[in-house]
C-alpha positions in Angstrom: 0.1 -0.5 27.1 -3.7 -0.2 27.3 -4.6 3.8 26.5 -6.8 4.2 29.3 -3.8 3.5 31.7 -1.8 5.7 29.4 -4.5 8.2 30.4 -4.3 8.1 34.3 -0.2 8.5 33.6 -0.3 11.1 31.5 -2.9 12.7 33.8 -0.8 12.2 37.0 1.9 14.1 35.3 -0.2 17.0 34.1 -1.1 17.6 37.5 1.8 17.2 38.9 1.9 14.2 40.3 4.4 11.1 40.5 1.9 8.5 38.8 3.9 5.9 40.6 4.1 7.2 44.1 1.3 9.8 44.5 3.3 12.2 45.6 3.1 15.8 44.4 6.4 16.9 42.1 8.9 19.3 44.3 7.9 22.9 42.8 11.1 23.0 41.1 10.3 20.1 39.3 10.1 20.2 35.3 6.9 18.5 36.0 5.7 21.9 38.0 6.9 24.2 35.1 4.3 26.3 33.6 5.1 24.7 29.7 5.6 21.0 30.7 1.8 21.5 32.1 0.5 22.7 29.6 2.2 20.4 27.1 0.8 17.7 29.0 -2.5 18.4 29.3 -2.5 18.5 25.4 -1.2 15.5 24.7 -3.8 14.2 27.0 -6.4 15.7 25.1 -5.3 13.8 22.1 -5.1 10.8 24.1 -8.9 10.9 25.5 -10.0 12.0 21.5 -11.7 9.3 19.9 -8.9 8.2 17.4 -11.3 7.6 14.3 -12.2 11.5 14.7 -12.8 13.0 10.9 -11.6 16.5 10.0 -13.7 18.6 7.2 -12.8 16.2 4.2 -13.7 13.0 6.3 -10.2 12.1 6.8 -9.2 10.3 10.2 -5.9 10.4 11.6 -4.8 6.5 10.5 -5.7 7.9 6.9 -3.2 10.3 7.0 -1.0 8.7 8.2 -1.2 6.6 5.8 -0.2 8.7 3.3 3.5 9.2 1.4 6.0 10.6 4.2 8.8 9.7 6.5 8.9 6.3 8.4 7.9 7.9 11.6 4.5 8.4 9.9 4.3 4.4 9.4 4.9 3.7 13.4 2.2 6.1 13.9 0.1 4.3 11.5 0.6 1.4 12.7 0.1 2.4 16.5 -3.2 3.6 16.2 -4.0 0.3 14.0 -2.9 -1.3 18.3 -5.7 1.2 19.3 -8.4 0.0 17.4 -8.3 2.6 14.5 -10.6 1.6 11.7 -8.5 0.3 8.2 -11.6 0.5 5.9 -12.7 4.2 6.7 -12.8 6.1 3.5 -13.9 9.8 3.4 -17.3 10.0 0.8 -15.8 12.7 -1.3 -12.7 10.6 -1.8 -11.8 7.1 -3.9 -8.3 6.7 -1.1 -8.4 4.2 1.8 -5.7 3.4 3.9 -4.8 -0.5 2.1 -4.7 1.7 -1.1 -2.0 4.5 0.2 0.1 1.6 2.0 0.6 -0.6 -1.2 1.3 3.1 -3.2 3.5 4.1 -0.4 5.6 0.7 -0.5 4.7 0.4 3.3 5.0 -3.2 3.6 5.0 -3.5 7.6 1.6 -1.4 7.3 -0.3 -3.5 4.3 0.7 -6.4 6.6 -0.9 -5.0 10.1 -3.9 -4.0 8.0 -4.0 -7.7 6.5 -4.1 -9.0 10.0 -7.0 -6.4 10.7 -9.3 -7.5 7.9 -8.7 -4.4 5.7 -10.5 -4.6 2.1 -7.9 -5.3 -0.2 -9.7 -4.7 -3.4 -11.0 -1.1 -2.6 -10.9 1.2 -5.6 -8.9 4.3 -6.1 -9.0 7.2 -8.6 -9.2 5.5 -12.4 -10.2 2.0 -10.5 -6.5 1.2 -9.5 -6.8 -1.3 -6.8 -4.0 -2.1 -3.9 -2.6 -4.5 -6.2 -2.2 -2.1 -9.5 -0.2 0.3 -6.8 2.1 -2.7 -5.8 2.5 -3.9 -9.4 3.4 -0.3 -10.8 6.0 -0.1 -8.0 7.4 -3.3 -8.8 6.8 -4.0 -5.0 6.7 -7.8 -5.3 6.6 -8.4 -1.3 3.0 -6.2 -1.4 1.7 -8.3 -4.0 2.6 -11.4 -2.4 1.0 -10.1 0.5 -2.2 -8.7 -1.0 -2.4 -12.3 -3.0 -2.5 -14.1 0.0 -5.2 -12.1 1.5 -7.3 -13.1 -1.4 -7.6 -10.1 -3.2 -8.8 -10.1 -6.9 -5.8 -10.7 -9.6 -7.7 -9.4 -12.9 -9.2 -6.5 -11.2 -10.0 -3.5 -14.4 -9.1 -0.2 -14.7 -11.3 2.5 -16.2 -8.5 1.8 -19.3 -8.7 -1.8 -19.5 -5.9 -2.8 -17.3 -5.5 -5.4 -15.4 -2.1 -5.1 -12.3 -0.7 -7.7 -15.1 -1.5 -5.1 -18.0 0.1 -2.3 -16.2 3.4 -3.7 -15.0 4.0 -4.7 -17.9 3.1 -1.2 -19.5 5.0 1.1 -17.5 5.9 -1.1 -13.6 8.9 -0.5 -12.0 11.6 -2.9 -10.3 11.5 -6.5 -11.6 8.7 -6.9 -13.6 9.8 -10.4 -15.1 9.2 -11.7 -11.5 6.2 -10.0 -11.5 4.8 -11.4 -14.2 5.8 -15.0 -12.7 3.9 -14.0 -9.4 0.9 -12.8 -10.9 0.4 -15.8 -13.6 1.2 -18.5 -10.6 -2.0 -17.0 -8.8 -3.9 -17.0 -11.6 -4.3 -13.6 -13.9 -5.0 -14.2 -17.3 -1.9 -13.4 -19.7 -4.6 -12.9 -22.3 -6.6 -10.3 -21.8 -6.6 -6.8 -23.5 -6.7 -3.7 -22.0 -9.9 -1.1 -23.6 -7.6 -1.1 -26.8 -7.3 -4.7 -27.6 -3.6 -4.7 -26.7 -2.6 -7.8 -24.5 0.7 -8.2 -22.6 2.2 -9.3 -25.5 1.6 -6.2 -27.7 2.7 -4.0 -24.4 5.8 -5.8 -23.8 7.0 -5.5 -27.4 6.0 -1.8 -27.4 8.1 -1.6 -24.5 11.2 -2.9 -26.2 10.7 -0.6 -29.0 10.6 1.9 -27.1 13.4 1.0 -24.5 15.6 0.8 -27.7 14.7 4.0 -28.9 15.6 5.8 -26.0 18.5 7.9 -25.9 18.1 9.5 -23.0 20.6 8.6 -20.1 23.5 6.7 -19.8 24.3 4.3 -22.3 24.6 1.5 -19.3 21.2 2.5 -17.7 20.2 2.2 -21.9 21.6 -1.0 -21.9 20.0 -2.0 -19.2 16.7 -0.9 -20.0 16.4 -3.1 -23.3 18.1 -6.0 -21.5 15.0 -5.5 -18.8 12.5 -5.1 -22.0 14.2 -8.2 -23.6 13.8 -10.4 -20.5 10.2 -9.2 -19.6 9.1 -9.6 -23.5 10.6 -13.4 -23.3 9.1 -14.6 -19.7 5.7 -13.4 -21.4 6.3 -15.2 -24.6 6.9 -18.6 -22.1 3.8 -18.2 -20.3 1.6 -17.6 -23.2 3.4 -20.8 -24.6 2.6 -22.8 -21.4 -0.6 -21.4 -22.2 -1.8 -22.1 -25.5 0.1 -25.5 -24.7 -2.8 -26.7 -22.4 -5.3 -26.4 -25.1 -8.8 -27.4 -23.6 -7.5 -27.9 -20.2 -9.1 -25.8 -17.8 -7.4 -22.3 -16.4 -7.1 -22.0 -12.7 -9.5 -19.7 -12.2 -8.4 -16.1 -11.1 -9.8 -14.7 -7.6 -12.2 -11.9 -9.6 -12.5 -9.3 -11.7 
């Protein structure tokens, strides 16, 4: 529905009138009740307020929704998206856009409608995270996919050094191994090192170490942390053997920096 008719209806009914017939509501109508008017006439006011309105801290109404919460505050995300809310707004005192809070969120439906939309997908947060460093640390692999096929940078830098590759493997949730495999197949660069010369090779065997250190927890969420470590470590170990293995061939090329 188009928001100016949503307008005229809601009007209608603020005045009391049947929006379908013209006809003015009995007086013992709910419509004719004191409250109901009143409610009406400020949901219309929300209606007719320009929907990319900023509050003190230059946040709009898509921004916040944006933000962690219940699904409801998805729909409502994506519903002013259908009214032509802006996805690239970002307050000036503040490194969040929506794309960012989406991919951090896990809101998948949301990353895709702002996809659609032209959102940036290579905006930087707080520490230079980017989208795709919030995906990989949740392990979200259907974001990443996503963001990838948007064209957003693979190698992007954090203020430490690390690329969404670099991180996963540091500390990502979920299924990092398949992570890894996405990441590589669109081109980030199992070699580089974060600001302290580590690559994903030194992270990934610090995070066995340290996975079978831990005795905190059950001994089958132990178990399974090493076996996760163990797997991770090895699909690493394969790709920098399939890389090394091409010697002078040339590297696909990853989409930026």
């Amino acid at each position: 529905m188009e928001t100016d008719r949503a307008i005229e209806i809601v009007q209608a009914l603020a005045d009391g009138v049947d929006p379908y017939t013209g006809e003015r509501f009995a007086s013992d109508s709910p419509y004719q009740q004191a409250d109901t008017m009143r409610a009406l006439h400020l949901a219309l006011e929300g209606l007719a307020a320009p929907f990319d309105a900023k509050d003190s801290l230059g946040r709009t109404p898509l921004l916040m929704a944006s933000k962690e919460g219940r699904g409801r505050n998805e729909d409502m995300a994506l519903w002013l998206l259908d009214l032509g809310a802006d996805p690239n707004v970002q307050p000036k005192e503040s490194f969040e856009t929506v794309m960012f809070n989406a991919a951090f969120n896990g809101r998948s439906r949301l990353v895709k409608a702002l996809v659609k939309r032209d959102a940036r997908t290579d905006g930087r947060g707080q520490e230079g995270w980017t989208p795709l460093h919030a995906a990989v640390m949740r392990g979200d692999t259907n974001i990443v996919g996503e963001l990838i096929r948007a064209g957003c940078a693979v190698d992007p830098t954090t203020g430490r050094g690390f690329t969404p590759l670099l991180l996963g493997v540091h500390q990502g949730l979920g299924d990092q191994t398949a992570m890894v495999d996405l990441l590589v197949g669109a081109g980030a660069d199992i070699e580089r090192r974060d600001k302290n010369g580590h690559s994903a090779l030194d992270i990934a065997h610090r995070r066995l170490q340290k996975a079978e250190k831990d005795e905190q927890g059950t001994r089958e969420s132990r178990d399974a942390n090493v076996s996760n470590a163990k797997a991770l470590l090895g699909r690493i170990k394969h790709h920098y053997k399939q890389d090394r293995g091409r010697g002078d061939k040339p590297k696909a090329a990853p989409r930026g920096q």
